[in-house]
PDB file of N, H, CA, C and O in Angstrom:
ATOM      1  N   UNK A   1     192.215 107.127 198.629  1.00  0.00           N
ATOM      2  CA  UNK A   1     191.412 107.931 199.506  1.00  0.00           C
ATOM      3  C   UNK A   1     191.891 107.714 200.938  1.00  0.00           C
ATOM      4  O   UNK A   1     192.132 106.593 201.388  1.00  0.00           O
ATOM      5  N   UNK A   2     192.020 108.888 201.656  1.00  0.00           N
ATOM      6  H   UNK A   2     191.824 109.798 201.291  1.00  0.00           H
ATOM      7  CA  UNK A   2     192.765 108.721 203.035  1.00  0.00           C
ATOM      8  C   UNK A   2     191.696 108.485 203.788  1.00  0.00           C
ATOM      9  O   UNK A   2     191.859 108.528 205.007  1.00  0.00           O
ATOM     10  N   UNK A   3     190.576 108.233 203.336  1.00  0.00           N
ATOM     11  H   UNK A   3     190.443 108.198 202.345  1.00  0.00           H
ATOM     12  CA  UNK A   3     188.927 107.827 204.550  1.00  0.00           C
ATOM     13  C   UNK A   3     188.218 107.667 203.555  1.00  0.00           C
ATOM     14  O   UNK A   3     188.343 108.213 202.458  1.00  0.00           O
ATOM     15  N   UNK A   4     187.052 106.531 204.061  1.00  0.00           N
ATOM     16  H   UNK A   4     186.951 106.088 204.952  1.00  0.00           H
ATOM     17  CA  UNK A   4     185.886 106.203 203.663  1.00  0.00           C
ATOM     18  C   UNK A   4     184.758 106.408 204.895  1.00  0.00           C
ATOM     19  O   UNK A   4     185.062 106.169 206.064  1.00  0.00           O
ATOM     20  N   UNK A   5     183.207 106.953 204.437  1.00  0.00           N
ATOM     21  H   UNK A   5     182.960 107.147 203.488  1.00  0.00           H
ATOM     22  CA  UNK A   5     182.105 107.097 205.217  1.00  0.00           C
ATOM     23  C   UNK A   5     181.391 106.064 204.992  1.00  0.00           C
ATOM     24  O   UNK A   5     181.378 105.665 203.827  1.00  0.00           O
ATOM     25  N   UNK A   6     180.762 105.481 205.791  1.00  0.00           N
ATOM     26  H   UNK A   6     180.772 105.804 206.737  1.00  0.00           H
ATOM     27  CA  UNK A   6     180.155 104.632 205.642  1.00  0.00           C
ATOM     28  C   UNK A   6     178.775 104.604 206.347  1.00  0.00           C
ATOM     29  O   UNK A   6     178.426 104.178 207.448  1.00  0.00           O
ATOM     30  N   UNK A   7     178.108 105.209 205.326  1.00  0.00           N
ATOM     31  H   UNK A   7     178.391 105.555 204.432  1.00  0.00           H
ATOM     32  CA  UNK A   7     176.518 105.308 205.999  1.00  0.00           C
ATOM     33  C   UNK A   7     174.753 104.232 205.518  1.00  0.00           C
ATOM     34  O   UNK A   7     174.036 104.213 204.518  1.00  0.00           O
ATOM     35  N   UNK A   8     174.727 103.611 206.678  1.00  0.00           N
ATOM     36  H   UNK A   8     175.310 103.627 207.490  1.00  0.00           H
ATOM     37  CA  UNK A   8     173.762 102.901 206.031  1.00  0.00           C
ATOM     38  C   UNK A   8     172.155 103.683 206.690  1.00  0.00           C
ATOM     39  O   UNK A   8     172.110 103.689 207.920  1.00  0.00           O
ATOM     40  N   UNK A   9     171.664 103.927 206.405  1.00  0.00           N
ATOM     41  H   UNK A   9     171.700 103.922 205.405  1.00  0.00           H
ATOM     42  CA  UNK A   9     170.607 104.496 207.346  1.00  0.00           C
ATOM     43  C   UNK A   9     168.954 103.941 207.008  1.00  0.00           C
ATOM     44  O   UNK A   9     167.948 104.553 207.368  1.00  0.00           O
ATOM     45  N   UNK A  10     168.960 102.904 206.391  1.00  0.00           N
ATOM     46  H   UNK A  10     169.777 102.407 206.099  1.00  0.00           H
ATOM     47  CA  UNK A  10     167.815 101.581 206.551  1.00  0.00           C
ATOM     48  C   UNK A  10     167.117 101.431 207.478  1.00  0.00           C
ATOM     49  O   UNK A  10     165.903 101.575 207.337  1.00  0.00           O
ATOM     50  N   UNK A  11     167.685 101.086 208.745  1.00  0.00           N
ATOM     51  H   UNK A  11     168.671 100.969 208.860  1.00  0.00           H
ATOM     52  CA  UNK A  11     166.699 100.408 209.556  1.00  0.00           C
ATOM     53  C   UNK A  11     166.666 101.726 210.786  1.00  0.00           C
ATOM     54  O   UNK A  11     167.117 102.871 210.752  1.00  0.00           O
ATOM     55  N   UNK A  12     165.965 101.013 211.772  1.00  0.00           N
ATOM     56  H   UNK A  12     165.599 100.083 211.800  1.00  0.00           H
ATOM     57  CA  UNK A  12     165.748 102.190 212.822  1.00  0.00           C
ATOM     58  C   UNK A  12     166.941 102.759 213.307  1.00  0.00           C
ATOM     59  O   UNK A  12     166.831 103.885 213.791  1.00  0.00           O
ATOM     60  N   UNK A  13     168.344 102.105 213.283  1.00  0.00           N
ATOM     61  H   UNK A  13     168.434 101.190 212.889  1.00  0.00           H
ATOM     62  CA  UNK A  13     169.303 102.579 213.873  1.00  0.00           C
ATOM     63  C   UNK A  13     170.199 103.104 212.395  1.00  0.00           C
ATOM     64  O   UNK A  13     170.277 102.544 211.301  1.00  0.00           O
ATOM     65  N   UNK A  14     170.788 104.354 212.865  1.00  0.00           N
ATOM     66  H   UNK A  14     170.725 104.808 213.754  1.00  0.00           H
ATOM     67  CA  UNK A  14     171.939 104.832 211.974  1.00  0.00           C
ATOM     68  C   UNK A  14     173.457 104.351 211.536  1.00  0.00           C
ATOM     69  O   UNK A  14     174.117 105.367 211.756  1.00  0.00           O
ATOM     70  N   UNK A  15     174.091 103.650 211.186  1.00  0.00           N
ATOM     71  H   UNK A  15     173.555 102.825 211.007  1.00  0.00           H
ATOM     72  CA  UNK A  15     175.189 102.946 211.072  1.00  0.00           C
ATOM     73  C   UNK A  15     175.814 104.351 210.074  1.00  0.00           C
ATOM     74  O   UNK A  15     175.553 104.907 209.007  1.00  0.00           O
ATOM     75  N   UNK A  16     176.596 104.445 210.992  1.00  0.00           N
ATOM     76  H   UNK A  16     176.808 103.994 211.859  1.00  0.00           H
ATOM     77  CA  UNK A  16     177.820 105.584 210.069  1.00  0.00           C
ATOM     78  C   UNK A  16     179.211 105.081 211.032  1.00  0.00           C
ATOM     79  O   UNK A  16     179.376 104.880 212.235  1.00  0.00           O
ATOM     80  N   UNK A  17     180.017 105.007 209.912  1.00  0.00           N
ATOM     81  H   UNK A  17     179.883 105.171 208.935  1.00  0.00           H
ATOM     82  CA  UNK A  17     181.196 104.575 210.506  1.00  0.00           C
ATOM     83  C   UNK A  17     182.347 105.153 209.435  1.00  0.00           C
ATOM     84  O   UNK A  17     182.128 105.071 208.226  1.00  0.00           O
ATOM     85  N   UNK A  18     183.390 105.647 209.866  1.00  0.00           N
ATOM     86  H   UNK A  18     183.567 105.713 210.848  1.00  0.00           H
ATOM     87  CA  UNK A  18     184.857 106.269 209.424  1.00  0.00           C
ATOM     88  C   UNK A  18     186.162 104.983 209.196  1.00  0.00           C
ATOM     89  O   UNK A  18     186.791 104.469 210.120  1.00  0.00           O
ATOM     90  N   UNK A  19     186.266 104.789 208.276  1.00  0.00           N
ATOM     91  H   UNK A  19     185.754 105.206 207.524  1.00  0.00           H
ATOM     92  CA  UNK A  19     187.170 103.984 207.884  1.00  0.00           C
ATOM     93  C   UNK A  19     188.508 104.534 207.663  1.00  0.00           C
ATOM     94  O   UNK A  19     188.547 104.747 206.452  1.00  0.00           O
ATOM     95  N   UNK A  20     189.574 104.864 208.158  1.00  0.00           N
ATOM     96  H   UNK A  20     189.542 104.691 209.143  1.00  0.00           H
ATOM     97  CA  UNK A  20     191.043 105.358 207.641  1.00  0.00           C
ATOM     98  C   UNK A  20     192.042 104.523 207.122  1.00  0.00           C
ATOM     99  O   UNK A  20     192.366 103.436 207.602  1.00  0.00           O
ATOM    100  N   UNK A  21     192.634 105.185 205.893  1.00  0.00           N
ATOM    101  H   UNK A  21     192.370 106.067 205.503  1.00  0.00           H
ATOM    102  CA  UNK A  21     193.790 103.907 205.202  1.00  0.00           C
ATOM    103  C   UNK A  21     195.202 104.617 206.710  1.00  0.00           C
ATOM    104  O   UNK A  21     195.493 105.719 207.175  1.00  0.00           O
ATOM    105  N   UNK A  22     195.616 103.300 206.904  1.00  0.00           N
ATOM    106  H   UNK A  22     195.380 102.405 206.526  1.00  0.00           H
ATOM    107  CA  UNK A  22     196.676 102.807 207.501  1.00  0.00           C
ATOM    108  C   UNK A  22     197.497 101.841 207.341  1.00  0.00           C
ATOM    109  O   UNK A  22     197.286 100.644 207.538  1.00  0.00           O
ATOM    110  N   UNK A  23     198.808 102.545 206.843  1.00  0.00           N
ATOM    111  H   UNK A  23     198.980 103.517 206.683  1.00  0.00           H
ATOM    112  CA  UNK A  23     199.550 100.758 205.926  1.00  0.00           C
ATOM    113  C   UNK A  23     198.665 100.131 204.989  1.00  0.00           C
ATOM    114  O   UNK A  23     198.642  98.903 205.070  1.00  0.00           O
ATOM    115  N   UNK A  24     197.983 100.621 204.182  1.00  0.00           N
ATOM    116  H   UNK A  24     198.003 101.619 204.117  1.00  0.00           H
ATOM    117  CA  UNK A  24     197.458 100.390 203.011  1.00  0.00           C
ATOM    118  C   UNK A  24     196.221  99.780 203.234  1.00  0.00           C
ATOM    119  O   UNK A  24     195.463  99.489 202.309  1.00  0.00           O
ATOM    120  N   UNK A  25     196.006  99.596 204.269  1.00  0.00           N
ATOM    121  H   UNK A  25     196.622  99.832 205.020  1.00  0.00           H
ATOM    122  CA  UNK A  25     194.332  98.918 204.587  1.00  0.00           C
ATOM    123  C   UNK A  25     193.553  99.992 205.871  1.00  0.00           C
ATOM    124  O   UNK A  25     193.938 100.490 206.929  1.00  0.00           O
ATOM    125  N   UNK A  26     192.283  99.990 205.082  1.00  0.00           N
ATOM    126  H   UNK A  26     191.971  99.585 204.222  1.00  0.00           H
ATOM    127  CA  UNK A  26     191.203 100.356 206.029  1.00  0.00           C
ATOM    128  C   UNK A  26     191.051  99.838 207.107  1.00  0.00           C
ATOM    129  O   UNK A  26     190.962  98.615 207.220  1.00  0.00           O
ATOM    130  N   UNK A  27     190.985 100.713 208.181  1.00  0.00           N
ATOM    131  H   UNK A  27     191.058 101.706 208.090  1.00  0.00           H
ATOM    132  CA  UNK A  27     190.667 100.681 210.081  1.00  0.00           C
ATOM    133  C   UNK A  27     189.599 101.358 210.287  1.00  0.00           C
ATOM    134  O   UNK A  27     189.313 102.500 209.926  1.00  0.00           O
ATOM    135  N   UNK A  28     188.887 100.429 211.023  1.00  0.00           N
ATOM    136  H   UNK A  28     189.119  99.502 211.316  1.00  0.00           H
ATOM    137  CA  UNK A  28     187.351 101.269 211.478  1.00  0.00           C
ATOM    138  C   UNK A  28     187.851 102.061 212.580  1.00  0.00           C
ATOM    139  O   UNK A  28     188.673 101.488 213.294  1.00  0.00           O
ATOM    140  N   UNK A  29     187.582 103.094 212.840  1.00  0.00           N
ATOM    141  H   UNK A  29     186.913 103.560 212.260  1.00  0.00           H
ATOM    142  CA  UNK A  29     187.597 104.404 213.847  1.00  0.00           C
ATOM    143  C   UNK A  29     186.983 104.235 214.769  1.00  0.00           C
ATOM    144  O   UNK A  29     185.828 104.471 214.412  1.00  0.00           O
ATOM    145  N   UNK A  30     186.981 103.908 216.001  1.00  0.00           N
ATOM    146  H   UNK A  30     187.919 103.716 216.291  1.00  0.00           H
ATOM    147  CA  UNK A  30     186.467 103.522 217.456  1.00  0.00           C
ATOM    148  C   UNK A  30     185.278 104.977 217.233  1.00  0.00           C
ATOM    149  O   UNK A  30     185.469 106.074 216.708  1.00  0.00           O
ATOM    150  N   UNK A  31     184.411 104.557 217.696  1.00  0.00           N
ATOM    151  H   UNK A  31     184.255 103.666 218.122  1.00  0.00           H
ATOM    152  CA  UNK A  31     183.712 105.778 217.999  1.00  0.00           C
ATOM    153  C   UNK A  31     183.472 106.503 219.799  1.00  0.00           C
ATOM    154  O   UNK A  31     183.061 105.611 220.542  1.00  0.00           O
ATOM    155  N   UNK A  32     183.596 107.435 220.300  1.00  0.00           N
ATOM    156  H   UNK A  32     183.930 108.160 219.697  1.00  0.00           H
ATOM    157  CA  UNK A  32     183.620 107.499 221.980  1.00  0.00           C
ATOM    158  C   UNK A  32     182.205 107.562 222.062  1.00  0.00           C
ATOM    159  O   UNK A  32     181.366 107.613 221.162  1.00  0.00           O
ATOM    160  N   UNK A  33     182.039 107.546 223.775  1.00  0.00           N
ATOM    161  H   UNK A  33     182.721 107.504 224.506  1.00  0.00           H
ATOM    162  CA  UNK A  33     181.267 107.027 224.221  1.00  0.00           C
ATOM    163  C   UNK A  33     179.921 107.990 223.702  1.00  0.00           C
ATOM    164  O   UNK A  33     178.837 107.751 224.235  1.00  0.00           O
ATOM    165  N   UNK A  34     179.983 108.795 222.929  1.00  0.00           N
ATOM    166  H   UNK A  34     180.864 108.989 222.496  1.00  0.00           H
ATOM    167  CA  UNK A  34     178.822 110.130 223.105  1.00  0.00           C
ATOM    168  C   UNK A  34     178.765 109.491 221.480  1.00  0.00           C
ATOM    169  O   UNK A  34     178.283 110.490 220.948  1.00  0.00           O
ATOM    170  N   UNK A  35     178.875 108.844 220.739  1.00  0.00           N
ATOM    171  H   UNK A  35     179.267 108.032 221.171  1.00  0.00           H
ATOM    172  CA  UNK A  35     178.820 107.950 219.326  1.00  0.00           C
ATOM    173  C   UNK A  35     179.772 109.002 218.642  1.00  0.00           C
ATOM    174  O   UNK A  35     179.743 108.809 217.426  1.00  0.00           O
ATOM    175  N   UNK A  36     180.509 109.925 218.939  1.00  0.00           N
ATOM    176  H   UNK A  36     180.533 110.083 219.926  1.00  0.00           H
ATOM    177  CA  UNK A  36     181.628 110.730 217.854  1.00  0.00           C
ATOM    178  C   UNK A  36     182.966 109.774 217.269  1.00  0.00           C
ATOM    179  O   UNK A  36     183.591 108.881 217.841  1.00  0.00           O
ATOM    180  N   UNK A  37     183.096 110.264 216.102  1.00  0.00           N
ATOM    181  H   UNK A  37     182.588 110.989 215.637  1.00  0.00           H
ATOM    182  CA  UNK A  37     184.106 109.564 215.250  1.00  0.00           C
ATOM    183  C   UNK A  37     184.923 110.646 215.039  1.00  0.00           C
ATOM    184  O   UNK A  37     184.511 111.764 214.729  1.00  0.00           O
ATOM    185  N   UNK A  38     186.445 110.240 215.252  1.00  0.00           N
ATOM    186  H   UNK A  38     186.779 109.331 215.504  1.00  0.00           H
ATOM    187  CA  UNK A  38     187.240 111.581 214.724  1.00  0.00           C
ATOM    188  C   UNK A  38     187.847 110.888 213.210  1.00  0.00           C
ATOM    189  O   UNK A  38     188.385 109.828 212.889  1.00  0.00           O
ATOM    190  N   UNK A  39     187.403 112.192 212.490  1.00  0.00           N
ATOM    191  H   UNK A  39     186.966 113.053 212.751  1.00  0.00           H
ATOM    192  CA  UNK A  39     188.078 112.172 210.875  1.00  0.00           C
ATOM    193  C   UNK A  39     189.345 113.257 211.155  1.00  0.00           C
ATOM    194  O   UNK A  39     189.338 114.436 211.506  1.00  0.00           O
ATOM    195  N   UNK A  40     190.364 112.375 210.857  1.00  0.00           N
ATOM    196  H   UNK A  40     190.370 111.417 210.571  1.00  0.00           H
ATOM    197  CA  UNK A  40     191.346 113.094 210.101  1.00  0.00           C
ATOM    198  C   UNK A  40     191.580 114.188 209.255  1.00  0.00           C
ATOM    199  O   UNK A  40     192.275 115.197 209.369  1.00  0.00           O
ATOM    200  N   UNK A  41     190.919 113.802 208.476  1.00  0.00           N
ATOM    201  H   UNK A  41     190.355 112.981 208.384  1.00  0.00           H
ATOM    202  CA  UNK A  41     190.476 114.281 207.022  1.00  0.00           C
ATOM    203  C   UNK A  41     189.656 115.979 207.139  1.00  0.00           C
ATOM    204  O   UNK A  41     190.057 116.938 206.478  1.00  0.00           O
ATOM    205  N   UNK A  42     188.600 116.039 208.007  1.00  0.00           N
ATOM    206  H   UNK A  42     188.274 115.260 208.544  1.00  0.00           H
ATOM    207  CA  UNK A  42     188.056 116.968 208.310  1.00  0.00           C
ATOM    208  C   UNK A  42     188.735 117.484 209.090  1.00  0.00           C
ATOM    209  O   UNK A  42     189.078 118.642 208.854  1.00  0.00           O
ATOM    210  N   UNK A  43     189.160 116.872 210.235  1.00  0.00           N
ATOM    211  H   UNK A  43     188.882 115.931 210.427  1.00  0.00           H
ATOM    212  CA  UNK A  43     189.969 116.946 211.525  1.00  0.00           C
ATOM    213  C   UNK A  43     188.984 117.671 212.424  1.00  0.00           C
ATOM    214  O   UNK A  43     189.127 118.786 212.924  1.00  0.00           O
ATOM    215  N   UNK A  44     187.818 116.725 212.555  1.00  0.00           N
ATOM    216  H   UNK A  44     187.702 115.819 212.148  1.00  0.00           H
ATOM    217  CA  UNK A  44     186.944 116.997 213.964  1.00  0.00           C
ATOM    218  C   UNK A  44     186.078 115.721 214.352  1.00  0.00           C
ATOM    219  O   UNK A  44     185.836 114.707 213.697  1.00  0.00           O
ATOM    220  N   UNK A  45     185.839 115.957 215.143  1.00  0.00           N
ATOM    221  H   UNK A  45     186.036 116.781 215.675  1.00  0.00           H
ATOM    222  CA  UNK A  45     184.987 114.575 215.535  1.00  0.00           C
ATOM    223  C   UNK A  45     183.147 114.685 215.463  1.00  0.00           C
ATOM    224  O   UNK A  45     182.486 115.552 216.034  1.00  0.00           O
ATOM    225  N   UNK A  46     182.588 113.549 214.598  1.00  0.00           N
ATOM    226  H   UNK A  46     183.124 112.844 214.135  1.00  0.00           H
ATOM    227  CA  UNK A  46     181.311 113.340 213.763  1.00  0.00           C
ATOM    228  C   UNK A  46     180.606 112.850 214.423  1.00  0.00           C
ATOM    229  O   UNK A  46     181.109 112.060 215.221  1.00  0.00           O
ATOM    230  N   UNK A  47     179.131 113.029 214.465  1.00  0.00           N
ATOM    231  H   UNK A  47     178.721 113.671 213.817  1.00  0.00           H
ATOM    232  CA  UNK A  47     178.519 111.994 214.611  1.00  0.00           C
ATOM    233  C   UNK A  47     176.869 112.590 214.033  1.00  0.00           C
ATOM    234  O   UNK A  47     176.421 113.686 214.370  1.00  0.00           O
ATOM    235  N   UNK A  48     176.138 111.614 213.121  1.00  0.00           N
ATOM    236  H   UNK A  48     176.502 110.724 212.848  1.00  0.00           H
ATOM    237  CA  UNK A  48     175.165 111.637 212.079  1.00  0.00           C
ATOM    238  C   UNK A  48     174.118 111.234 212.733  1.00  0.00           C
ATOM    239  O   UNK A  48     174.329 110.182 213.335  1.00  0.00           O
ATOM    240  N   UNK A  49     172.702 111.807 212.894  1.00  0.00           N
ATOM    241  H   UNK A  49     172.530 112.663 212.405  1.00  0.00           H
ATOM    242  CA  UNK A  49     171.783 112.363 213.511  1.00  0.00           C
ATOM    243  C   UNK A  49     170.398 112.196 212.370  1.00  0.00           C
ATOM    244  O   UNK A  49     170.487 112.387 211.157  1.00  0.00           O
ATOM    245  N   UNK A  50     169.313 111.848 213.011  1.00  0.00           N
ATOM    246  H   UNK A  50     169.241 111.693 213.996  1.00  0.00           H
ATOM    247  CA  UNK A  50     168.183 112.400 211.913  1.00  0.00           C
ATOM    248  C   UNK A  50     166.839 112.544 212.714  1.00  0.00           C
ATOM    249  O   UNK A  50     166.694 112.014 213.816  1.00  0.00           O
ATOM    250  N   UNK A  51     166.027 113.168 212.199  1.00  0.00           N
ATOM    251  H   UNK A  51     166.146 113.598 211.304  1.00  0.00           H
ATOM    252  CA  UNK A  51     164.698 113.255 212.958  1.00  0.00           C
ATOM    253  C   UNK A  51     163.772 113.297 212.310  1.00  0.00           C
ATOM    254  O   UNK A  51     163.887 114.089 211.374  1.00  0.00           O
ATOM    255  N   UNK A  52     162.749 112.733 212.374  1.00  0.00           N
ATOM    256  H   UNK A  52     162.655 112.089 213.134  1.00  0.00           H
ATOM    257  CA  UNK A  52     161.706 112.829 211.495  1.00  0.00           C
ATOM    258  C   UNK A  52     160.866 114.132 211.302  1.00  0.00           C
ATOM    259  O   UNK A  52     160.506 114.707 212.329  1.00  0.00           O
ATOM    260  N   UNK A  53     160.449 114.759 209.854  1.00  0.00           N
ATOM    261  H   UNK A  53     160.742 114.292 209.020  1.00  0.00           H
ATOM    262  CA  UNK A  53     159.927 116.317 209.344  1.00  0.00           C
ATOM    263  C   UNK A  53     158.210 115.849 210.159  1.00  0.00           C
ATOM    264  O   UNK A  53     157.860 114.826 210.748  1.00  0.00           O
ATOM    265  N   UNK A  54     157.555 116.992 209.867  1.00  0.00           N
ATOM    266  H   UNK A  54     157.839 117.823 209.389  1.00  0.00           H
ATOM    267  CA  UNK A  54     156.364 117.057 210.180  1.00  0.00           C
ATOM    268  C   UNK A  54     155.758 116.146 208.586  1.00  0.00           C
ATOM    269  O   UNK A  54     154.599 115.737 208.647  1.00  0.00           O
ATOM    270  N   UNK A  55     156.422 115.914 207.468  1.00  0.00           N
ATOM    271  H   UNK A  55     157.364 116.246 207.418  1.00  0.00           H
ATOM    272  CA  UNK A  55     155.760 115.631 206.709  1.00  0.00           C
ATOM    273  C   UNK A  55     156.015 113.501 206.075  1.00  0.00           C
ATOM    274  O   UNK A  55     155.766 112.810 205.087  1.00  0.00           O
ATOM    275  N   UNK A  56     156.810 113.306 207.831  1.00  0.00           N
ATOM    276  H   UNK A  56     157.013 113.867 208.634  1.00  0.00           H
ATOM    277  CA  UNK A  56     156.967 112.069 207.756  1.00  0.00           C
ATOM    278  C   UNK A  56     158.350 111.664 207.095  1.00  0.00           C
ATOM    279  O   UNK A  56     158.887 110.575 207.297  1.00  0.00           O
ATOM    280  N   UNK A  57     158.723 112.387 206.505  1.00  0.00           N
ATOM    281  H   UNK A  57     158.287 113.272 206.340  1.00  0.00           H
ATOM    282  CA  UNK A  57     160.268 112.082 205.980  1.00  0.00           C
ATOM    283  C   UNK A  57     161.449 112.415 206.787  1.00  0.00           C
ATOM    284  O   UNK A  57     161.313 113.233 207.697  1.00  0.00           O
ATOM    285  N   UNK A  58     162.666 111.841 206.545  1.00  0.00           N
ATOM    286  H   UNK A  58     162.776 111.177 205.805  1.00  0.00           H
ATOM    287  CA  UNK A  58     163.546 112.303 207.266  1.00  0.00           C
ATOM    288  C   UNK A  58     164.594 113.422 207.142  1.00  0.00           C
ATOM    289  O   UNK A  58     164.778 113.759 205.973  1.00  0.00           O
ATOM    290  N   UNK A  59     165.461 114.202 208.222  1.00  0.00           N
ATOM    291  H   UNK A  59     165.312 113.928 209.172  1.00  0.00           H
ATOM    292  CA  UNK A  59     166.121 115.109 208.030  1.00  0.00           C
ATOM    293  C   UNK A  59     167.513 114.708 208.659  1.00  0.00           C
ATOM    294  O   UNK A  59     167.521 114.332 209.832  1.00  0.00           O
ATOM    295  N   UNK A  60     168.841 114.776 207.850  1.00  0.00           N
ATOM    296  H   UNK A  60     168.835 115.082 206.898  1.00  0.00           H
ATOM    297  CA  UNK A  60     170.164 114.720 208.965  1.00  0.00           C
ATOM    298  C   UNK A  60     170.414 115.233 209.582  1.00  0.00           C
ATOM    299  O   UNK A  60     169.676 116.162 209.910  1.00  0.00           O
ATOM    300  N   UNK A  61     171.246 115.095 210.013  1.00  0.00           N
ATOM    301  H   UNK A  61     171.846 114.341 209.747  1.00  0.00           H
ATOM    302  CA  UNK A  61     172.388 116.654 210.484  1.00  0.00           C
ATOM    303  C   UNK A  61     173.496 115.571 210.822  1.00  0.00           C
ATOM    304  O   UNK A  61     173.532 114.466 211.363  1.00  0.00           O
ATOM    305  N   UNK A  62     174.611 116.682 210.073  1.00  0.00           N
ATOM    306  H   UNK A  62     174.582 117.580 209.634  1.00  0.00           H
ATOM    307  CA  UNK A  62     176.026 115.751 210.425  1.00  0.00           C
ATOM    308  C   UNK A  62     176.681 116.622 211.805  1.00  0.00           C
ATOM    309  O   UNK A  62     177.567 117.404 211.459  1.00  0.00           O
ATOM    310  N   UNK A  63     176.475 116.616 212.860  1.00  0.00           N
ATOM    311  H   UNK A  63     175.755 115.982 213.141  1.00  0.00           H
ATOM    312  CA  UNK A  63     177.015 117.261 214.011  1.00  0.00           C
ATOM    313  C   UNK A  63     178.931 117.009 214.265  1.00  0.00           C
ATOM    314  O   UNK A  63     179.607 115.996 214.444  1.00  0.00           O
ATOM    315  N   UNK A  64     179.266 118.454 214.164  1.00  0.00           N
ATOM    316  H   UNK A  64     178.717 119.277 214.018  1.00  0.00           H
ATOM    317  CA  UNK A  64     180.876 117.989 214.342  1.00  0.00           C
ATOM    318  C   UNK A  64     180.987 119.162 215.778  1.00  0.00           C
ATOM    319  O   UNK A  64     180.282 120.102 216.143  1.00  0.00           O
ATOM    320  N   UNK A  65     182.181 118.560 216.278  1.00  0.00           N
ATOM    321  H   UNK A  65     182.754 117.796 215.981  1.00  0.00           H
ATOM    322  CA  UNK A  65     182.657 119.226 217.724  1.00  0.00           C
ATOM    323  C   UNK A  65     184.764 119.172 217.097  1.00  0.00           C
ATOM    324  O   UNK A  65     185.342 118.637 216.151  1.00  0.00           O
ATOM    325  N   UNK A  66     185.095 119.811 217.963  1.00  0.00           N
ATOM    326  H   UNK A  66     184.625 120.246 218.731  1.00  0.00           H
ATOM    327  CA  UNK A  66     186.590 119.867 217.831  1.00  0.00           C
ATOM    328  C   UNK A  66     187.337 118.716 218.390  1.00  0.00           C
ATOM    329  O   UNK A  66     188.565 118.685 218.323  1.00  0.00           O
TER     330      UNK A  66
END
């Protein structure tokens, strides 16, 4: 696999992070300062979002930019 996602979304904060194979081992993907990750793979830059419904549960959104 040329990327792994890595989403934990447990506690109050969102942990999503982009892993890319390079020389045969996984590199975590710096994320910039606005929390975007660029995937390769997709070839845009990510960043994973949620808000709470009116019915107390949660909703994502995977937001991509170019």
């Amino acid at each position: 696999m040329p990327e792994l996602w890595l989403v934990d979304a447990r506690g109050d904060e969102i942990l999503f992070a982009v892993h890319a194979l390079e020389a045969g081992l996984y590199r975590r993907v710096a994320a910039d300062a606005e929390g975007r990750v660029a995937s390769r793979v997709v070839g845009r830059r990510l960043r994973l979002s949620r808000e709470r419904t009116r019915l107390g549960t949660w909703r994502y959104h995977l937001e991509t930019t170019a």
